[in-house]
C-alpha positions in Angstrom: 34.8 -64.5 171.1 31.3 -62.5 172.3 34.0 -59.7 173.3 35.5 -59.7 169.9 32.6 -59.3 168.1 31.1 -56.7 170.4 34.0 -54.7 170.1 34.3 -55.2 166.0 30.3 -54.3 166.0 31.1 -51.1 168.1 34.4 -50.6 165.8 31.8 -50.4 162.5 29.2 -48.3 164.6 32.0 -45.8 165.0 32.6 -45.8 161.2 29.1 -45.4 160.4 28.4 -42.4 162.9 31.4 -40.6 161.5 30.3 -41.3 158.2 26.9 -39.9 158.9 28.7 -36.5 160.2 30.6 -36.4 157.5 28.1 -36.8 154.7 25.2 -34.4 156.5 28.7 -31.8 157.5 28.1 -31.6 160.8 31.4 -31.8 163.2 31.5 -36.0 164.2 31.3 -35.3 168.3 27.4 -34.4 167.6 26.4 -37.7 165.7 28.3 -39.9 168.5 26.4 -38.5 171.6 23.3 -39.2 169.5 24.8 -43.0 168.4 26.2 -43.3 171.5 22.7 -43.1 173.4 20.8 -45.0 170.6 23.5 -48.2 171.2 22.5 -47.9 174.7 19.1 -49.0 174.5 19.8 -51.8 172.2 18.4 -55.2 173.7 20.8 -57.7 175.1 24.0 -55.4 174.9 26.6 -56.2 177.3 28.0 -53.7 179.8 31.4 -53.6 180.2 33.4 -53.6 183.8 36.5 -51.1 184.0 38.3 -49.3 186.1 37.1 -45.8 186.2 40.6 -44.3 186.4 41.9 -45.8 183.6 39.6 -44.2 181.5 40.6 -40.9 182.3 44.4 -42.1 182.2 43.9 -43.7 178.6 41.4 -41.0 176.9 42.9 -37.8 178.4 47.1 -37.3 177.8 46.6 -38.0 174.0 43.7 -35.4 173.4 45.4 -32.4 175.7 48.3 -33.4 173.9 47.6 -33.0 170.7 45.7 -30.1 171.2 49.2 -28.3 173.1 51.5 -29.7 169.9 48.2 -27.8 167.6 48.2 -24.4 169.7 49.8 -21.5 168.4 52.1 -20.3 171.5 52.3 -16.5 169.5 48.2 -16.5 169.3 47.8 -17.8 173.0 50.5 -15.0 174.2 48.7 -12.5 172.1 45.3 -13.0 173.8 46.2 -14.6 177.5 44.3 -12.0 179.0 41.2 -13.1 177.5 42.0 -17.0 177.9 42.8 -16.5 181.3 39.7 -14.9 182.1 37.5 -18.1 180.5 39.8 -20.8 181.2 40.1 -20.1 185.1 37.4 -17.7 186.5 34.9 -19.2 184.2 35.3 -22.8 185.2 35.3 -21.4 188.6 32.3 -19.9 188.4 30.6 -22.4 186.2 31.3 -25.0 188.9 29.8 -23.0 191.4 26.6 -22.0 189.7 25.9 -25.7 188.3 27.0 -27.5 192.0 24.8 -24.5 194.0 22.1 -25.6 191.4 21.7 -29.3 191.7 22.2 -28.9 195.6 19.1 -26.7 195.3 17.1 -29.2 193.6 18.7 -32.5 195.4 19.0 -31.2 198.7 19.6 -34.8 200.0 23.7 -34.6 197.6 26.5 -33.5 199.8 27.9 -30.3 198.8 31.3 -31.8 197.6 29.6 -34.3 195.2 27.2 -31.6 193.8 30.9 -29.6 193.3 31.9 -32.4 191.4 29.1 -32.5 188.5 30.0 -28.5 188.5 33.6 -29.2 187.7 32.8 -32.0 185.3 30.6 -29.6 182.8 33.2 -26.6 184.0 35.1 -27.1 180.6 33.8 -26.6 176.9 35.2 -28.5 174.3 36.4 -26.4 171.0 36.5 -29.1 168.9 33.0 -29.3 167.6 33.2 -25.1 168.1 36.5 -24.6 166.0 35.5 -27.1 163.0 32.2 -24.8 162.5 34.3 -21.8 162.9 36.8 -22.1 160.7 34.7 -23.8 157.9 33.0 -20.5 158.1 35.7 -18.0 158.1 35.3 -16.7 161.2 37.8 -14.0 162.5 40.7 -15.8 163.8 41.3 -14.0 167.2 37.9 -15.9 167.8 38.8 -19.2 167.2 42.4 -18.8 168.5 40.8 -17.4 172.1 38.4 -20.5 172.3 40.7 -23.0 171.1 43.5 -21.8 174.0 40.3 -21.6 176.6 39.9 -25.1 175.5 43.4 -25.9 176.2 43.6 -24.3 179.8 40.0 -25.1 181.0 40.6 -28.4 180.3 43.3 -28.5 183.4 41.8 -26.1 185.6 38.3 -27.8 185.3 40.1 -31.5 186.1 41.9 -29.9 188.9 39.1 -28.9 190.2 37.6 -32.0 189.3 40.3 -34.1 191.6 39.8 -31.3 194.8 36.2 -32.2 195.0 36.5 -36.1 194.3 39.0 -35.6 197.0 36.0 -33.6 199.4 33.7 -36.3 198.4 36.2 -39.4 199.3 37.6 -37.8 202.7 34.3 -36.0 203.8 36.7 -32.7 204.8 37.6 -29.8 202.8 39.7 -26.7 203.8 39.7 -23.9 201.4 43.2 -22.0 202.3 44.9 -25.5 202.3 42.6 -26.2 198.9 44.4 -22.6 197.8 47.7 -23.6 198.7 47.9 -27.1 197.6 46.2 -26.1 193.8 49.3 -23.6 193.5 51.9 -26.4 194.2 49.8 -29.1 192.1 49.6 -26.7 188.9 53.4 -24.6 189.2 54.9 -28.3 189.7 53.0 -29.6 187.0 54.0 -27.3 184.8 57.4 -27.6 185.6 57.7 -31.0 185.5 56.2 -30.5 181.9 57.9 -28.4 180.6 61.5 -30.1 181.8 60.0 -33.4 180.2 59.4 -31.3 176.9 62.7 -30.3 176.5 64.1 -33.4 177.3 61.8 -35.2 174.4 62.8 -32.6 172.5 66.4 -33.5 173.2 66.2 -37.5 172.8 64.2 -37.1 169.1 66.8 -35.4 168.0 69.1 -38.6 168.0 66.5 -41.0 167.2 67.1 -41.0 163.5 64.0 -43.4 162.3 60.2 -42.1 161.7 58.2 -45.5 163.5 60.6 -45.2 166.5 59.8 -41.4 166.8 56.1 -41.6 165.8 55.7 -44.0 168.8 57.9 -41.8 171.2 55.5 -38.8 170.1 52.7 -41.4 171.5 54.4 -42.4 174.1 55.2 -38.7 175.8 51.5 -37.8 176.6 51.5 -41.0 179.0 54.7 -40.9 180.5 54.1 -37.2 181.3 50.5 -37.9 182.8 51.9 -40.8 184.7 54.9 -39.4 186.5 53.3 -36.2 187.3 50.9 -37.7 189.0 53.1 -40.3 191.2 54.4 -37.1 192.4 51.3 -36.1 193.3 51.2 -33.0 191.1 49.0 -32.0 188.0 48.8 -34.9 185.2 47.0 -32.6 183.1 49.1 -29.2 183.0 52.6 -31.4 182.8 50.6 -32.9 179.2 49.8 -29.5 178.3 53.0 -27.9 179.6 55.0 -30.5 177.2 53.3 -30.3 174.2 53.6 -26.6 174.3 57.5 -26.9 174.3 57.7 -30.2 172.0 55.3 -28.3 169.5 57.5 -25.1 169.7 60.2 -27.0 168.8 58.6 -29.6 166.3 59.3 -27.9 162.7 63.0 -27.5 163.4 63.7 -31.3 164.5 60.6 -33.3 162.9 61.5 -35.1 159.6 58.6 -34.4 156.8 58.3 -38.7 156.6 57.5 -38.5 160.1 54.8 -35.7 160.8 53.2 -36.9 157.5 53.0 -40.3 159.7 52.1 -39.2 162.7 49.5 -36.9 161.3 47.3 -39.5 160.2 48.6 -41.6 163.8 47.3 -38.9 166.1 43.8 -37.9 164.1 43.1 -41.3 163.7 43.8 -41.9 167.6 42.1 -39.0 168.4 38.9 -40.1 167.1 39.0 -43.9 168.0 39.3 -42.6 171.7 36.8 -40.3 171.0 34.4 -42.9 169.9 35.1 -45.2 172.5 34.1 -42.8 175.7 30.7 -41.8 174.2 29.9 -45.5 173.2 31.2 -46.6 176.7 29.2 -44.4 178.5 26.2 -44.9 176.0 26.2 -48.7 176.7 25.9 -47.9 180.7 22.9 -45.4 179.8 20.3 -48.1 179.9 21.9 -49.0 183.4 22.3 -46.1 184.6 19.1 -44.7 184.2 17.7 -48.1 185.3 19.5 -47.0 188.8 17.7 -43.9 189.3 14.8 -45.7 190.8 14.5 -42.6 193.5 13.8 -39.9 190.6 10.5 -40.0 188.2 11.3 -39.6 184.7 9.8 -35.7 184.8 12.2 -35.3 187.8 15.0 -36.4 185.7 14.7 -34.4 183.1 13.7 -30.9 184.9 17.3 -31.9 186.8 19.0 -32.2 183.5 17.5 -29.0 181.5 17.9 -26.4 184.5 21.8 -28.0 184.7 22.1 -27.0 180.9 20.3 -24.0 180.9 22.8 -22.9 184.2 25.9 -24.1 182.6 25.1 -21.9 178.9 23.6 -19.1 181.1 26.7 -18.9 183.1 28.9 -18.9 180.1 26.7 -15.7 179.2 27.0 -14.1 182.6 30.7 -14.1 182.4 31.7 -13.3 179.1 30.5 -10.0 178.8 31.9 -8.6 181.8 35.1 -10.2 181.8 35.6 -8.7 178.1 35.1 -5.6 179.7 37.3 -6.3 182.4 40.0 -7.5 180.4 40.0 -4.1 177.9 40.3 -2.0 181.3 43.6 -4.5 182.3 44.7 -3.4 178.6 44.4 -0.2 179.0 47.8 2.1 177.5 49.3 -0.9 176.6 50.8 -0.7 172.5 49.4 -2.6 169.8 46.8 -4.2 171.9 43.8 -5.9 169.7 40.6 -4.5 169.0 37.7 -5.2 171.5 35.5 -8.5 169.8 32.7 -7.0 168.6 28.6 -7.4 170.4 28.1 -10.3 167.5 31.3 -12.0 167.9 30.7 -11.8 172.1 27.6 -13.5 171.2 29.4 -16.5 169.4 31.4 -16.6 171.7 29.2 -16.9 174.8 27.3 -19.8 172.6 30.5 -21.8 171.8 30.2 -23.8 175.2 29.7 -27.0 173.9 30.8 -30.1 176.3 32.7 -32.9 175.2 34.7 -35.6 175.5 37.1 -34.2 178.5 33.9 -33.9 180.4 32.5 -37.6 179.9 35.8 -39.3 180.5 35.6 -37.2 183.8 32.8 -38.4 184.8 33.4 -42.1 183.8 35.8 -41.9 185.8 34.6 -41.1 189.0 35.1 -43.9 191.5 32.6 -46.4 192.3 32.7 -46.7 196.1 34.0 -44.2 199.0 37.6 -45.7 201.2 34.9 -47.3 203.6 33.0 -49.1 200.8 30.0 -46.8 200.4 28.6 -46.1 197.0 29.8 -42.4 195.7 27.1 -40.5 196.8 25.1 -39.3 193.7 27.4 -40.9 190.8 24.7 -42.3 188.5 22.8 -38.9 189.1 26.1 -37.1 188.3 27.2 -38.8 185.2 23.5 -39.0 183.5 23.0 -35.0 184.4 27.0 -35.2 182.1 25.4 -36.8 179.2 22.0 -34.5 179.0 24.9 -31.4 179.4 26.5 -32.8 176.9 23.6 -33.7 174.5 22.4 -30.6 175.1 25.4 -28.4 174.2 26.5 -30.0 171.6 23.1 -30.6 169.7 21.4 -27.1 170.2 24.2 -24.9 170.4 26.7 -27.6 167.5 24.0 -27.4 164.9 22.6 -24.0 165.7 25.8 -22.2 165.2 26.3 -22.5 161.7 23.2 -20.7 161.0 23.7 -18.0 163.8 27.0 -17.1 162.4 25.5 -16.4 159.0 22.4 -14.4 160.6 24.9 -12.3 162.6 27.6 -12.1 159.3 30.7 -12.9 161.9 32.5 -14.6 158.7 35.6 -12.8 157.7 37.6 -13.1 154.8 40.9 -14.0 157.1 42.4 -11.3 154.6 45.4 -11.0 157.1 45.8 -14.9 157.6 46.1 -14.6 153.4 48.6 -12.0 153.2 51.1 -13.7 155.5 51.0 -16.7 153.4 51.5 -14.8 150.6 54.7 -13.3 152.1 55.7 -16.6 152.9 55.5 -18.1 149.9 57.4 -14.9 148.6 60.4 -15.7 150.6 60.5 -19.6 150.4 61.0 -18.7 146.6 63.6 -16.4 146.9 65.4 -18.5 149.3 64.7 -21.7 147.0 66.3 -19.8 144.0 69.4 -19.0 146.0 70.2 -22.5 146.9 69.6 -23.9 143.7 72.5 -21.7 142.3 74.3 -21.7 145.0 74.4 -25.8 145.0 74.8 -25.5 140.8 77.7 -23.3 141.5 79.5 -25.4 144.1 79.0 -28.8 142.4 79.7 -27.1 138.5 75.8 -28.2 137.2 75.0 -27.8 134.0 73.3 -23.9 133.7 70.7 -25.0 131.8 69.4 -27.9 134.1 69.9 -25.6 137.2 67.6 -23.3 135.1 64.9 -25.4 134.7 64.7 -26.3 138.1 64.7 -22.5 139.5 62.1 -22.0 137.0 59.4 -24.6 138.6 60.3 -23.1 142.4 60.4 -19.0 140.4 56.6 -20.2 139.0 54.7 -20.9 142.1 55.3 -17.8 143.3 55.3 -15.6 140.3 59.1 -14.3 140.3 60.9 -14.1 137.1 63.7 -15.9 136.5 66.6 -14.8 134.2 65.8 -16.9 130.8 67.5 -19.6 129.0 66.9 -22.8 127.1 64.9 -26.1 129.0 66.7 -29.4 128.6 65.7 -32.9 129.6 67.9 -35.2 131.4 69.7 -35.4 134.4 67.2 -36.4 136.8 69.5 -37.4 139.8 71.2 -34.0 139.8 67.7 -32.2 139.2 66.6 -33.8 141.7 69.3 -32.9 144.4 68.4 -29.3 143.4 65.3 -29.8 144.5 66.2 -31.3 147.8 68.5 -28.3 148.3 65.5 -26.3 147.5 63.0 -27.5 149.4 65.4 -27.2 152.9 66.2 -23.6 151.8 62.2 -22.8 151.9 61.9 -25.1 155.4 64.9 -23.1 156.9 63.3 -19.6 155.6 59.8 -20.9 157.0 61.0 -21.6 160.2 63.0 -18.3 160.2 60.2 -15.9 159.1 58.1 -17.8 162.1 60.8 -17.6 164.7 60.7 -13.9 163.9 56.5 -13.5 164.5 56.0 -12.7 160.6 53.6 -15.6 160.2 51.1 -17.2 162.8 51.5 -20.8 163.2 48.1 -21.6 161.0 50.6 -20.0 158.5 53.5 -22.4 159.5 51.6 -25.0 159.4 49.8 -24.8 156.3 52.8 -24.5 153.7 55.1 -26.7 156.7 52.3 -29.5 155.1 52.6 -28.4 151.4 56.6 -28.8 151.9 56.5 -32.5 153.9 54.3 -33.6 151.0 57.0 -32.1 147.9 60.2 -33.8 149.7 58.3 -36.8 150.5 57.2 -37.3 146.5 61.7 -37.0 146.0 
């Protein structure tokens, strides 16, 4: 019964904190690391026991999943260079810089476990970045380059992540077998990712009822994670891999019922796992800390503001050059984009805030070595996470709203408008043809079929030939609408498949039409 009511207590705490976020409209990640700390402290609260790894196994498939089924496959194509560039090199380097750094300040952690903290704060999270940037119209190569860096540095920086738990754990490290054995882990996760995709593509397709696929699109993150790794291959890139190919594939075999379902399902999942690291980790704070008897409290936190100030400087240091870099790879090539401007470098470079993939990381580094030893350095490692993570995510969360403004980075998105607007163009068109093309096959009244390609002719301004209104006949009007609405999905989802709308595009009106069909 204690367990109950500590869980429904941390439950409302949840509810508050993203209440708070909401009201003061600041993204919810910020005022959790704060709550999360404060809950900490409280007298008398219990700390809970778990298994490290199945943290990472329970917080991790959902969130890289969602984000895969979210990315915009045209976008990431469009800009790989740049992605590649932050999501690979720059974890590398970051987890250089930050594990040289604490080794030079803690000369008695090994190397490998020093590596570790490096890989851990390797990965920014664009979550908090991408709800400030978009709020505030920033230009959308920007967002869409940080949010795919967000999607590829998650798995590189885990990777990483496993090869130098593995160091730490086996106390020997080879570098060309480290090379040899990262290529196999990340092709064959990939591939097993991206066969799994296709065949969850394949089974939903024959599923026919929206709770049974709702829970299948739960259950795919997991089952990808999970087999992956039994075959000793990347977890993380199979998720990512899969929700790639499942969310290519998504508006031609998801029913409107069910991704207005498991819309709500997955942001609502999303955030309860989200909550539940940063209070689990802010209930072992108090212990934690408590640990650290070797380290004064000014020790402490010099440790945990050079690791910050590394981690944001390296983001710097690497951005600047490997835009260059990347506009000399580009070089001759046709219709290649516009080099990002000095200001929007700079936002760039600031939009390293660390999140959850990084605290379930370190949550879930093991407690002991094979021989029974404690992991060398783990409370050090996972309270240098949280001050990272405070520390991102407070300075650079709620200073970036009014850096954007001072350097006028907002756009007007005038291009992202004028694809809708085409959009919407041909939906109508294609609407008006199958009303008359259904009156005309099933002999409908003209004047009914008439009313009904006036409504779809009106939200998109194109005349439609006159003729008198009449009332009645609400079973056939409505099958004219049906036959309407699937006309404008089937036109959506041809104008995409043809690259004449980006997939914020698709998804916008692909929304506006699950809500109409659901209403008939």
């Amino acid at each position: 019964m204690d367990l109950l009511e500590v869980v429904l207590f941390l439950l409302l705490c949840s509810v508050a904190l993203g209440w708070v976020a909401r009201r003061l409209n600041f993204p919810y990640p910020i005022a959790l690391v704060i709550g999360g700390a404060a809950l900490g402290f409280l007298p008398e609260m219990p700390q809970f026991p778990f298994d490290p790894q199945f943290i990472l196994v329970l917080v991790l498939p959902p969130i890289l999943y969602q984000a895969a089924l979210l990315t915009s496959w045209r976008d990431f194509r469009a800009n790989i260079r740049p992605i590649g560039f932050l999501a690979v090199g720059l974890v590398i380097a970051t987890t250089l810089a930050v594990g040289a750094a604490l080794k030079f300040v803690v000369p008695d952690i090994p190397w490998a476990a020093a590596f570790v903290l490096g890989a851990i704060v390797s990965p920014p999270d664009a979550v908090a970045a991408t709800a400030i940037l978009t709020r505030l119209n920033v230009p959308r190569r920007v967002v869409t380059i940080l949010e795919g860096e967000s999607l590829v540095n998650d798995a590189s920086g885990l990777v990483l992540y496993k090869f130098a738990v593995a160091a730490v754990m086996t106390g020997a490290f080879s570098l060309r077998d480290a090379s040899v054995e990262f290529v196999v882990v990340a092709v064959g996760g990939i591939v097993i990712g991206i066969i799994l995709g296709w065949f969850f593509v394949f089974i939903h397709r024959h599923l026919g009822d929206v709770f049974i696929e709702v829970l299948m699109t739960l259950a795919v993150p997991y089952i990808c994670y999970i087999l992956a790794e039994a075959l000793h291959l990347s977890g993380v890139l199979a998720v990512v891999a899969a929700g790639l190919v499942r969310g290519r594939y998504a508006p031609e075999v998801v029913s409107a019922e069910m991704r207005i379902i498991a819309r709500s399902v997955w942001n609502l999942l999303v955030f309860l796992l989200n909550s539940l690291v940063f209070i689990l980790i802010g209930l072992q704070l108090s212990g934690i800390i408590g640990r650290l008897t070797g380290y004064s409290a000014g020790d402490l936190m010099f440790y945990g503001v050079l690791v910050s100030v590394v981690a944001i400087a390296v983001r710097f240091a690497w951005i600047y050059p490997a835009s260059w870099l990347a506009r000399l790879v580009s070089l001759g090539q046709r219709g290649r984009e516009p080099a990002p401007t000095e200001p929007e470098l700079f936002i760039m470079s600031w939009c390293g805030m660390r999140g959850i993939v990084s605290l379930a990381a370190a949550l879930a580094l093991p407690l002991a070595l094979d021989d029974g030893t404690p992991f060398p350095g783990r409370d050090l490692i996972i309270f240098l996470t949280f001050v990272v993570i405070a520390a991102t995510l407070v300075l650079q969360g709620l200073s970036l709203g009014p850096l954007i403004r001072t350097l006028h980075v907002g756009t007007d998105w005038s291009e992202h408008q004028e694809e809708e607007q085409h959009a919407r163009f041909a939906l109508g068109k294609a609407a008006i043809a199958a009303i008359s093309e259904v009156a005309q096959k099933e002999g409908i009244a003209p004047e009914l079929a008439e009313r009904i390609r006036a409504e779809f002719a009106e939200k998109v301004r194109i005349a439609p030939p006159g003729g008198q209104v009449i009332t009645g006949g609400a079973d056939v009007a409505r099958r004219l609408r049906v036959a309407a609405i699937r006309a404008e999905r089937q036109e959506l989802i041809r104008i995409w498949r043809a690259n004449r709308i980006s997939d914020d595009v698709l998804h916008h009106l692909e929304e506006d039409l699950d809500y109409q069909e659901s209403r008939l």
